[in-house]
PyMOL commands that place a pseudoatom at each C-alpha (Angstrom):
pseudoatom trace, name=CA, resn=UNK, resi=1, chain=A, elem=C, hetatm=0, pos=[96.588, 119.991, 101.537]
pseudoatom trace, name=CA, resn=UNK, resi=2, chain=A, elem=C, hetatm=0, pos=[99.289, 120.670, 104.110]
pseudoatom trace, name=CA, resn=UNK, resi=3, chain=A, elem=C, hetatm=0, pos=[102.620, 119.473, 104.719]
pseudoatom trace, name=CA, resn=UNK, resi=4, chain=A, elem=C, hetatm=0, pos=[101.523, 116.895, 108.025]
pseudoatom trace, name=CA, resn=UNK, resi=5, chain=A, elem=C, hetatm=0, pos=[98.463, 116.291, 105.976]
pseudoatom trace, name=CA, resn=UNK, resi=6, chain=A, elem=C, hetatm=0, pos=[100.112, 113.957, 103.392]
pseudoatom trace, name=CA, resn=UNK, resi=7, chain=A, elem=C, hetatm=0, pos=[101.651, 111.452, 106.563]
pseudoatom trace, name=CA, resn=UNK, resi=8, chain=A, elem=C, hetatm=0, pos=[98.524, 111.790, 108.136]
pseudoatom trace, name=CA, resn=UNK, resi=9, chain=A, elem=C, hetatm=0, pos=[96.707, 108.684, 105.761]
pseudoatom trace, name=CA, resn=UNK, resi=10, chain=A, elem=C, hetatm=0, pos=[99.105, 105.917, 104.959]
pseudoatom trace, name=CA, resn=UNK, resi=11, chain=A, elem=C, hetatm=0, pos=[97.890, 104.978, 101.622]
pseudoatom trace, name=CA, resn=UNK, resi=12, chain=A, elem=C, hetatm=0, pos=[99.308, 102.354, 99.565]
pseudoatom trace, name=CA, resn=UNK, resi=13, chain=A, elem=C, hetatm=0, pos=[100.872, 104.495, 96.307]
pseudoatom trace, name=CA, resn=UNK, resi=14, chain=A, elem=C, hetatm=0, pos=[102.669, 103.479, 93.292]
pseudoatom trace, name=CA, resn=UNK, resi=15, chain=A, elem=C, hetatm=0, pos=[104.152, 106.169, 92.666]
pseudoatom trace, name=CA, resn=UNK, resi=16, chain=A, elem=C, hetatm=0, pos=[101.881, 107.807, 90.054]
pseudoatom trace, name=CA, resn=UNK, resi=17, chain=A, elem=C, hetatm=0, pos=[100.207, 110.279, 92.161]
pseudoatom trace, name=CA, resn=UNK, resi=18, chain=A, elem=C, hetatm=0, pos=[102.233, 113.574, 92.742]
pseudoatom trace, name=CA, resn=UNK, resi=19, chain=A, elem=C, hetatm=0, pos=[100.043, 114.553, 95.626]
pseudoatom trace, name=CA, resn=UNK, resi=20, chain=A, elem=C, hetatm=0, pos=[101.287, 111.276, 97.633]
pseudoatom trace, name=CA, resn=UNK, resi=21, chain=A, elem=C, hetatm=0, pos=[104.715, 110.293, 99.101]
pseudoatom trace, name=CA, resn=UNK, resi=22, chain=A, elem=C, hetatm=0, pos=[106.293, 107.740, 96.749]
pseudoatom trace, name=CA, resn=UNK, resi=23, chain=A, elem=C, hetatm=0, pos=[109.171, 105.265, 96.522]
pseudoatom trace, name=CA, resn=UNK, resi=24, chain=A, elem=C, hetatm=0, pos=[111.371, 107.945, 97.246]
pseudoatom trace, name=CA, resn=UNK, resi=25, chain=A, elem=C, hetatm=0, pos=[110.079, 108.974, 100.549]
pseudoatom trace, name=CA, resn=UNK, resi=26, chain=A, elem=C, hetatm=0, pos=[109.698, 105.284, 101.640]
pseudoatom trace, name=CA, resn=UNK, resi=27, chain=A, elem=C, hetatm=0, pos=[113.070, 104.680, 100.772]
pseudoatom trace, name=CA, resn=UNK, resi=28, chain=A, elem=C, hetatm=0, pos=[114.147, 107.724, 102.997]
pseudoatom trace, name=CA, resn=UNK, resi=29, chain=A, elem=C, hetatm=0, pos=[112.218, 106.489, 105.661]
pseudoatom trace, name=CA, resn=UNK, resi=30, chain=A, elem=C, hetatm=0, pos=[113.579, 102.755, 104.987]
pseudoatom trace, name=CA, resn=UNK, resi=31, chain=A, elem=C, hetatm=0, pos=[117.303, 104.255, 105.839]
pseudoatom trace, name=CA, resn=UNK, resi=32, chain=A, elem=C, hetatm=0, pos=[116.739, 106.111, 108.640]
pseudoatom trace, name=CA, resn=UNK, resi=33, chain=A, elem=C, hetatm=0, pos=[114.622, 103.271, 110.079]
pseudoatom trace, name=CA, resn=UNK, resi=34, chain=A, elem=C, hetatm=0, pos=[117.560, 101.114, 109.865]
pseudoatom trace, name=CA, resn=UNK, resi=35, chain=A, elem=C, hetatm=0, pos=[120.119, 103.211, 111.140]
pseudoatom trace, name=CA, resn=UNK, resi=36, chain=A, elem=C, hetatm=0, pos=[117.948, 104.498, 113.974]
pseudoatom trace, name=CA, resn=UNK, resi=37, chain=A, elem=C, hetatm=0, pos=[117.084, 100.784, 115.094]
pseudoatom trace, name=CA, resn=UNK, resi=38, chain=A, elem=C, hetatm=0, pos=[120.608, 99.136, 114.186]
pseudoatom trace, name=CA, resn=UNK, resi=39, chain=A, elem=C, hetatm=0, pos=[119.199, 97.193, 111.532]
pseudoatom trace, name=CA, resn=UNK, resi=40, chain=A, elem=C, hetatm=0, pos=[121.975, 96.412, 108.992]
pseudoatom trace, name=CA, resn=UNK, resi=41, chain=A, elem=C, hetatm=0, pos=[120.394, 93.870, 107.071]
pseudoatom trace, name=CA, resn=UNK, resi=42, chain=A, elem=C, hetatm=0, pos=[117.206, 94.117, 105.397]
pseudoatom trace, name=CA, resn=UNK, resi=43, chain=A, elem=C, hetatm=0, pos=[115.344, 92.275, 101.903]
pseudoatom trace, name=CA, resn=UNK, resi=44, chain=A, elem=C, hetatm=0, pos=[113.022, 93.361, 100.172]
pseudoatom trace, name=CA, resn=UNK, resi=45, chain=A, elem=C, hetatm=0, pos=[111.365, 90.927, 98.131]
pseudoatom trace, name=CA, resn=UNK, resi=46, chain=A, elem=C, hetatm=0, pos=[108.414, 91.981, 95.152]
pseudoatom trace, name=CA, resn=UNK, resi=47, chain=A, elem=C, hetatm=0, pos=[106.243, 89.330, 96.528]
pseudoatom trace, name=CA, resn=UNK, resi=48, chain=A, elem=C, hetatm=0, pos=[106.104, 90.167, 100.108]
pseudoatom trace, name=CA, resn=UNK, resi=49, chain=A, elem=C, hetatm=0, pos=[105.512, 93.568, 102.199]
pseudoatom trace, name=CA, resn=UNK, resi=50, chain=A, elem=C, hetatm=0, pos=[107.635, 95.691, 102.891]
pseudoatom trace, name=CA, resn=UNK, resi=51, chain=A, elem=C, hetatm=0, pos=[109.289, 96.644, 106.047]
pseudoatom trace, name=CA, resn=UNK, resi=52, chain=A, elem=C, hetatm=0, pos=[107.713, 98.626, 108.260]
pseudoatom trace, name=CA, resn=UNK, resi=53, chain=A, elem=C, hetatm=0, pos=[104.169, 97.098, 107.496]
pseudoatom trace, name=CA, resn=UNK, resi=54, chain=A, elem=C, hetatm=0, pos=[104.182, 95.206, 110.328]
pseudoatom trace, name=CA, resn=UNK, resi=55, chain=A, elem=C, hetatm=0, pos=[104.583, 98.241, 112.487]
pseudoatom trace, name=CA, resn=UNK, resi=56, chain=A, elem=C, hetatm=0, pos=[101.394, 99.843, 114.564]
pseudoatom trace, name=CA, resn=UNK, resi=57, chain=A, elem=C, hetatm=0, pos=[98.989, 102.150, 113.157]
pseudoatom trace, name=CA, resn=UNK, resi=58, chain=A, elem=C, hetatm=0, pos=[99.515, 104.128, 115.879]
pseudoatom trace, name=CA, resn=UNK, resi=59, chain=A, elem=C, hetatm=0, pos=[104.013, 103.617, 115.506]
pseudoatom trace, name=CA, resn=UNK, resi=60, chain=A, elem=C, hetatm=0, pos=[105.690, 106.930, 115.499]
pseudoatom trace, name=CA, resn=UNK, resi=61, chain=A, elem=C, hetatm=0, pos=[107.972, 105.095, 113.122]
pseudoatom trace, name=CA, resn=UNK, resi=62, chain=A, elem=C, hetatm=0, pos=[105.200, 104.004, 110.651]
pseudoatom trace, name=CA, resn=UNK, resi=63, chain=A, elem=C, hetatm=0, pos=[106.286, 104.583, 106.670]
pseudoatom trace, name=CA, resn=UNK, resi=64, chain=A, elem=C, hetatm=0, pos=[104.935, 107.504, 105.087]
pseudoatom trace, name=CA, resn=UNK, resi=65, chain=A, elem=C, hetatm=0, pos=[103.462, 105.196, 102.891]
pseudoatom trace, name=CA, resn=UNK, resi=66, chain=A, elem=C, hetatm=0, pos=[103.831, 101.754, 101.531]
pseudoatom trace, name=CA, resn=UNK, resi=67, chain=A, elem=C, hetatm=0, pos=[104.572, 101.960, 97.727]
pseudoatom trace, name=CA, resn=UNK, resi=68, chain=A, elem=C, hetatm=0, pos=[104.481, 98.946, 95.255]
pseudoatom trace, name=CA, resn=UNK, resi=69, chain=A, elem=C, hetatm=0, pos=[107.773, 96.825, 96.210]
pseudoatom trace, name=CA, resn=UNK, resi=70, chain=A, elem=C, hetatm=0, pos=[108.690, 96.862, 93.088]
pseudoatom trace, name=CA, resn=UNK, resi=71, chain=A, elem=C, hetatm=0, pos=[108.985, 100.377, 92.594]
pseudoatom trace, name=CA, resn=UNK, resi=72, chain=A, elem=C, hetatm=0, pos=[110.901, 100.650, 96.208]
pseudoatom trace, name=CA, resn=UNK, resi=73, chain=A, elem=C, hetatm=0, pos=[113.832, 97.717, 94.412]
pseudoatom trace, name=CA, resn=UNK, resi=74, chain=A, elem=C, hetatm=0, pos=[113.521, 99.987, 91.601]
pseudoatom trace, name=CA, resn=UNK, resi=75, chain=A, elem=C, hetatm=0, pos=[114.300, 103.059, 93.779]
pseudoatom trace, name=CA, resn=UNK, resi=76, chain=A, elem=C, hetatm=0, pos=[117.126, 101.385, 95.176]
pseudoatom trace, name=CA, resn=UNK, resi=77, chain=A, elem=C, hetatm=0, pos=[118.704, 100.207, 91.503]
pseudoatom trace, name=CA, resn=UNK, resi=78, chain=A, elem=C, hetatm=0, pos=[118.663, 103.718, 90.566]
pseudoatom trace, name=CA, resn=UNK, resi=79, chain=A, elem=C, hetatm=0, pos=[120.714, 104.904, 94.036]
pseudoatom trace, name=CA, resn=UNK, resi=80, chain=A, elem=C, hetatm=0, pos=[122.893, 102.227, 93.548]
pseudoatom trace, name=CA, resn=UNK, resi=81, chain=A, elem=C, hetatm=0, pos=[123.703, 102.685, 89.924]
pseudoatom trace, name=CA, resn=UNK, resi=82, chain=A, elem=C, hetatm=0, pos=[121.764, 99.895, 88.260]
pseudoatom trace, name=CA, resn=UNK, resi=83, chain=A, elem=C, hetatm=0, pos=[119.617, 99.882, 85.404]
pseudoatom trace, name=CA, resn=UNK, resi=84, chain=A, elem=C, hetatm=0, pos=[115.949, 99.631, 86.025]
pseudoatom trace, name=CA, resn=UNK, resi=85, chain=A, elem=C, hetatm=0, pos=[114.788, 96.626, 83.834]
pseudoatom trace, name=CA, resn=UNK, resi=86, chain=A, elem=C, hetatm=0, pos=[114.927, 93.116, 84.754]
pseudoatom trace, name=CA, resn=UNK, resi=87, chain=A, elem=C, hetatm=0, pos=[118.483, 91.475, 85.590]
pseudoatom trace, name=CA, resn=UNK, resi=88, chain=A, elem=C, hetatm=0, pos=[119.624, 88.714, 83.814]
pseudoatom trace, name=CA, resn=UNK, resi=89, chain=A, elem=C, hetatm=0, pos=[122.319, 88.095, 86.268]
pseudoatom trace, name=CA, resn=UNK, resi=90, chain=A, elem=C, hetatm=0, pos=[122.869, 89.428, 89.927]
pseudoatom trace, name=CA, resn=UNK, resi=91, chain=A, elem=C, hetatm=0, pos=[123.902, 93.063, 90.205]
pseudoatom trace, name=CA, resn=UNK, resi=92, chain=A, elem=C, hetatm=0, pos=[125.633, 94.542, 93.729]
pseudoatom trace, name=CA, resn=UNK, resi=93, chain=A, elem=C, hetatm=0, pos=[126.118, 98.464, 93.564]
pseudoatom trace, name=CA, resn=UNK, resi=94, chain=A, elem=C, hetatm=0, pos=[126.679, 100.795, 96.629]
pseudoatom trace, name=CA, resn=UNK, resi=95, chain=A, elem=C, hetatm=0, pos=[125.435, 104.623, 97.508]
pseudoatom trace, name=CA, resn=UNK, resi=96, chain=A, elem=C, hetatm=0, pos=[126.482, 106.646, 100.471]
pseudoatom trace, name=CA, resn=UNK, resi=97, chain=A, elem=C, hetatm=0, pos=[124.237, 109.017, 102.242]
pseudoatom trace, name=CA, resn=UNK, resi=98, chain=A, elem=C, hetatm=0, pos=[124.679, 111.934, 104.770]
pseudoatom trace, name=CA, resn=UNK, resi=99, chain=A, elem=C, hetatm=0, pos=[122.200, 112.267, 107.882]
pseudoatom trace, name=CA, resn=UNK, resi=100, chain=A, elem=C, hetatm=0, pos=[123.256, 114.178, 110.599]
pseudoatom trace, name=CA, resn=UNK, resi=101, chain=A, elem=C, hetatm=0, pos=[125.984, 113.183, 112.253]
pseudoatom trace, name=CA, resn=UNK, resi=102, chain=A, elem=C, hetatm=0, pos=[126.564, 109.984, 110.431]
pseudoatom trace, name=CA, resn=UNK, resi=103, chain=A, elem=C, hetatm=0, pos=[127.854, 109.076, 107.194]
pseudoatom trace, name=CA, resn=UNK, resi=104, chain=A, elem=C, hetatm=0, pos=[125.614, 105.481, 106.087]
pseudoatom trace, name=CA, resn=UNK, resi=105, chain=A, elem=C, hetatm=0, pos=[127.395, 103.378, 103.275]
pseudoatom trace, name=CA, resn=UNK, resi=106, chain=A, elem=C, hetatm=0, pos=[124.659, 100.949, 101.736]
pseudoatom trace, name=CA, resn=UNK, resi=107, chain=A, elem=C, hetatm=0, pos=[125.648, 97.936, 100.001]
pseudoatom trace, name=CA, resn=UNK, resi=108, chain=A, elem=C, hetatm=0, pos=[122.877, 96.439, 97.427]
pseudoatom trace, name=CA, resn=UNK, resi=109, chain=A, elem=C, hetatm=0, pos=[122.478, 93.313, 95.607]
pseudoatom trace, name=CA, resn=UNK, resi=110, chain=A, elem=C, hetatm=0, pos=[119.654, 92.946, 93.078]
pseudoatom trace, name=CA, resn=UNK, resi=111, chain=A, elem=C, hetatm=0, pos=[118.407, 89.712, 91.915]
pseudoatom trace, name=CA, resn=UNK, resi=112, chain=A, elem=C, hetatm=0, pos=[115.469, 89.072, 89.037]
pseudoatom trace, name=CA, resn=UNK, resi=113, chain=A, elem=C, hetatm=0, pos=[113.876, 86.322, 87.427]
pseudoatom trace, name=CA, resn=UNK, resi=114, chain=A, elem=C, hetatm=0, pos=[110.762, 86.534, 85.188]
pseudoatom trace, name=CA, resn=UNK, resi=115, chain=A, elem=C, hetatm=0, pos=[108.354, 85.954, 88.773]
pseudoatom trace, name=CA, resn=UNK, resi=116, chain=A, elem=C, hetatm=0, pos=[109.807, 88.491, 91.122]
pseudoatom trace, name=CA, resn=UNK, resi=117, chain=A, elem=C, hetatm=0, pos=[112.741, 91.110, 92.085]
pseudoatom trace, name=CA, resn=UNK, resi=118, chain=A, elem=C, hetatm=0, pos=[114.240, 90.881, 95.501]
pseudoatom trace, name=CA, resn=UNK, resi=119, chain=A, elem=C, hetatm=0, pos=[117.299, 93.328, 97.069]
pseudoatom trace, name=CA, resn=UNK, resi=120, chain=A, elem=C, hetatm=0, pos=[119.474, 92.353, 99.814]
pseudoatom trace, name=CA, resn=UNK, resi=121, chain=A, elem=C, hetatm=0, pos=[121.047, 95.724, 101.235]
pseudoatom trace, name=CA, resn=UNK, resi=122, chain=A, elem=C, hetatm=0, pos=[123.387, 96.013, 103.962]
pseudoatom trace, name=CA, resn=UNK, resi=123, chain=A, elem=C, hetatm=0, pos=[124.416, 99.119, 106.086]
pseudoatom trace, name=CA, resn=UNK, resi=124, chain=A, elem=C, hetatm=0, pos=[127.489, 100.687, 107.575]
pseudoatom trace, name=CA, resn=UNK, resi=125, chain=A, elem=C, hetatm=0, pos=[127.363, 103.954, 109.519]
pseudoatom trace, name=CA, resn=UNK, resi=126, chain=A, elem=C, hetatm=0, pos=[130.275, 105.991, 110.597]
pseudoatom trace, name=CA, resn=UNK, resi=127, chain=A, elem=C, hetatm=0, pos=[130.231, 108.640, 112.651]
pseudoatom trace, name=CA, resn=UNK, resi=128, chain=A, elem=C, hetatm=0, pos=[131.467, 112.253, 111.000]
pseudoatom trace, name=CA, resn=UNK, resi=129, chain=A, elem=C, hetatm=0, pos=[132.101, 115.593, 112.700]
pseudoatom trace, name=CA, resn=UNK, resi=130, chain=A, elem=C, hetatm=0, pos=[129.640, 118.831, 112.037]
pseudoatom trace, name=CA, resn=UNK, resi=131, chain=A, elem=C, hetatm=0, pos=[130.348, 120.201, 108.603]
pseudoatom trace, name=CA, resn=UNK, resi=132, chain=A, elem=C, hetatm=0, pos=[131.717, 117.474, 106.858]
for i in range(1, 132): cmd.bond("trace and resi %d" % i, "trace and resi %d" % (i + 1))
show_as sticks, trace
zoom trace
């Protein structure tokens, strides 16, 4: 299987299939989807799709794939410094990530109950010269 070959089917993955793109890739996706379209507010809820479902088959800007929400909240936890088990309380954490010429700052709140997971993330992007 080639490199294009593994964007070329959009499968629905939970992340237990090395051969597909995972959480990890959606998640990298999910951030430079927001930054690209100025979107600095996003949830993601267990219970409902994900963003970027809604988007055309035929979208340039489709996912790679859509993973089990879940595992995407998870994802995030673990970026943000969370543990990966079911909150008891609210939990906010932050992670910072370099793309080109722009430094994005992403703020994450987790909140659990026994039913469902949901994250609230908000972004901040700042401009930074080559190199830095």
């Amino acid at each position: 299987m080639g490199f294009f070959d593994l964007f070329k089917n959009k499968k629905t993955n939970t992340g237990t299939d090395p051969d597909q793109p995972s959480a990890i890739e959606y998640v990298e996706w999910l951030l430079g989807y927001m930054s690209a379209n100025a979107l600095y507010d996003i949830t993601i809820d267990s219970e409902r799709q994900l963003p970027g479902n809604e988007l055309p088959a035929n979208s340039t800007s489709k996912p790679p794939c859509l993973p089990d929400p879940q595992t995407v909240i998870n994802r995030l936890k673990l970026l943000a410094d969370i543990p990966m088990m079911t909150l008891t309380k609210p939990a906010e954490g932050s992670f910072e990530q370099k793309r080109r010429n722009l430094l994005l700052t992403v703020s994450a709140r987790f909140q659990d109950n026994t039913e469902k997971s949901v994250c609230y993330l908000h972004m901040r992007t700042k401009n930074v010269p080559a190199g830095f």
